[in-house]
KEKE-3310 file (N, C-alpha, C; in steps of 0.2 Angstrom, whole numbers, plus 5000, padded with zeros to 4 digits):
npx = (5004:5002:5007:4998:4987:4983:4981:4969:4959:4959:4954:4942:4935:4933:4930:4944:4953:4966:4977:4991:5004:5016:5030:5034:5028:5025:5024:5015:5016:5005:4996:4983:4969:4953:4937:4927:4933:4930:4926:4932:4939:4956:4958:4944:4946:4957:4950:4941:4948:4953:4943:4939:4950:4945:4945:4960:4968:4967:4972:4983:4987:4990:5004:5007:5001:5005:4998:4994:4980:4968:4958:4953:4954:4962:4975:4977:4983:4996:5012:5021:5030:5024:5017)
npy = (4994:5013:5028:5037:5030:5023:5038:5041:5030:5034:5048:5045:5040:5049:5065:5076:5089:5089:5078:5068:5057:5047:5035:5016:5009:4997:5002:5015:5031:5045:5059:5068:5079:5081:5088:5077:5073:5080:5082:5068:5057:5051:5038:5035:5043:5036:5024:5029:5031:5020:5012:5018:5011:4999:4978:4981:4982:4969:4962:4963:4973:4986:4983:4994:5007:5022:5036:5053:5062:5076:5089:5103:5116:5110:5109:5121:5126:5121:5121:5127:5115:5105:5098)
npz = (5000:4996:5002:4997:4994:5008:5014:5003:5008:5021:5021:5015:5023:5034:5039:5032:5039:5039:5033:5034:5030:5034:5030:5026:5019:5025:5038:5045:5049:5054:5054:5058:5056:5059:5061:5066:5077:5087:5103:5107:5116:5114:5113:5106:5094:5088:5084:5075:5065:5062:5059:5046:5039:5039:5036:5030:5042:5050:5040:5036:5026:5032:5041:5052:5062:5068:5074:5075:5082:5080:5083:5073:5081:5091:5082:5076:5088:5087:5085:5069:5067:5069:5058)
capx = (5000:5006:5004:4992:4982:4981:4977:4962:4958:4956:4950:4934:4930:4933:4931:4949:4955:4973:4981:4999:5007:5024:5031:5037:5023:5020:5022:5014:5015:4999:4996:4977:4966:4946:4931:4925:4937:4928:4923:4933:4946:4962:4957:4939:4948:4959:4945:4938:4954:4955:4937:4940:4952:4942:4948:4967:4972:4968:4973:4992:4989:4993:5005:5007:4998:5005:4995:4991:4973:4968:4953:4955:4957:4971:4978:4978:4987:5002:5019:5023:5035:5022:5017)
capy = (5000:5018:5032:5040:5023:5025:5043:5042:5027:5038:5053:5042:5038:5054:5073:5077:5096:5089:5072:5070:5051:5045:5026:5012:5003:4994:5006:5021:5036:5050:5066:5068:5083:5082:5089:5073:5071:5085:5080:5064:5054:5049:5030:5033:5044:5031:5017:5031:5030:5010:5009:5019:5004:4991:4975:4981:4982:4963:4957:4965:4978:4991:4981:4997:5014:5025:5041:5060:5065:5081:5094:5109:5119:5108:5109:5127:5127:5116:5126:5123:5112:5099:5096)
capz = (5000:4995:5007:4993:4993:5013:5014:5002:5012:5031:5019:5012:5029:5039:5035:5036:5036:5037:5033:5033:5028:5030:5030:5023:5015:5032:5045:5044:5055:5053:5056:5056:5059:5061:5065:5069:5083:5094:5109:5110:5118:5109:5110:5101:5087:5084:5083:5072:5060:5061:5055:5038:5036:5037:5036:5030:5046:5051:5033:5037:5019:5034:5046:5058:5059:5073:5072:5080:5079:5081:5080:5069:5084:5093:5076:5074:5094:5088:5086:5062:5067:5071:5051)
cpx = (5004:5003:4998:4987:4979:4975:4970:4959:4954:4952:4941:4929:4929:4935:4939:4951:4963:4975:4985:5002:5014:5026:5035:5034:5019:5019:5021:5014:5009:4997:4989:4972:4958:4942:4928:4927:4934:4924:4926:4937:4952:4959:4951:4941:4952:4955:4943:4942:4955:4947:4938:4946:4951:4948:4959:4969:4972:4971:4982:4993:4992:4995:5005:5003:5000:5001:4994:4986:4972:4961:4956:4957:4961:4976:4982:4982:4993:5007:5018:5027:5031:5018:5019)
cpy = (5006:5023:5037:5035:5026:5033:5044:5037:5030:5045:5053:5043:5045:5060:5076:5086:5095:5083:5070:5061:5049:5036:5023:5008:4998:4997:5011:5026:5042:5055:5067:5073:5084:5086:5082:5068:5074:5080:5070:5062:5052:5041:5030:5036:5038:5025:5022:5030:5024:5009:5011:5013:4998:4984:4973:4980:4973:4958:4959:4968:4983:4987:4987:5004:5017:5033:5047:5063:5072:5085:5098:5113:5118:5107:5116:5129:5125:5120:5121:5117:5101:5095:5091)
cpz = (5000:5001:5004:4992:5002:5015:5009:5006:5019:5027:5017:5018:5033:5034:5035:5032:5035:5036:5030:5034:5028:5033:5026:5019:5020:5037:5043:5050:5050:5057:5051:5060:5056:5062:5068:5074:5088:5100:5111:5113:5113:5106:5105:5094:5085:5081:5077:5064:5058:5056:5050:5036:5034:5039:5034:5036:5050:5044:5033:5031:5023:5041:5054:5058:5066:5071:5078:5078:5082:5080:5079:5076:5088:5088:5077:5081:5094:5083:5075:5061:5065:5064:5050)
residu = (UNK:UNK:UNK:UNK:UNK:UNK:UNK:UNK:UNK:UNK:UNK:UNK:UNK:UNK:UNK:UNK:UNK:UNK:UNK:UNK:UNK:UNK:UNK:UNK:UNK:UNK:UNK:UNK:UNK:UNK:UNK:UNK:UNK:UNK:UNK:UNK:UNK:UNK:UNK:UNK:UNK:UNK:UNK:UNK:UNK:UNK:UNK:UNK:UNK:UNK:UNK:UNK:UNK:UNK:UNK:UNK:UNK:UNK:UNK:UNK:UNK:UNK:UNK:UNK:UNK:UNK:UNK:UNK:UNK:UNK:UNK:UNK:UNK:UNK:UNK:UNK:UNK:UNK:UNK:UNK:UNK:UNK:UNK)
# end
């Protein structure tokens, strides 16, 4: 999987204002910013982020996904560096 295959992937499933991809083809790290993160915990966006994958994630298409989720307003509080 490319990391332009993944990001439409998490894009399809969740409104994203920012998604930011890097990896290896198995391990991905994610920089992801929502509205549909408001009001939640870390652990439910990330279930939120697993569920646009479906079944890849048990089929080992995406063996690792480390991620940082984000609402646009914890976004817009995070030093440029954090891109």
């Amino acid at each position: 999987m490319t990391a332009d295959q993944l990001q439409s992937l998490i894009t399809a499933g969740l409104p994203c204002e920012h998604c930011h991809l890097e990896g290896d083809g198995r391990h991905w790290y994610a920089t992801i910013v929502s509205t549909a993160f408001e009001g939640k915990r870390p652990i439910a966006r990330h279930q939120q982020v697993y569920a646009t994958l479906g079944s890849r994630m048990h089929t080992d298409e995406v063996h690792a996904l480390s991620m940082k989720t984000f609402t646009p307003a914890e976004w817009a509080q995070q030093p440029a560096s954090s891109a």
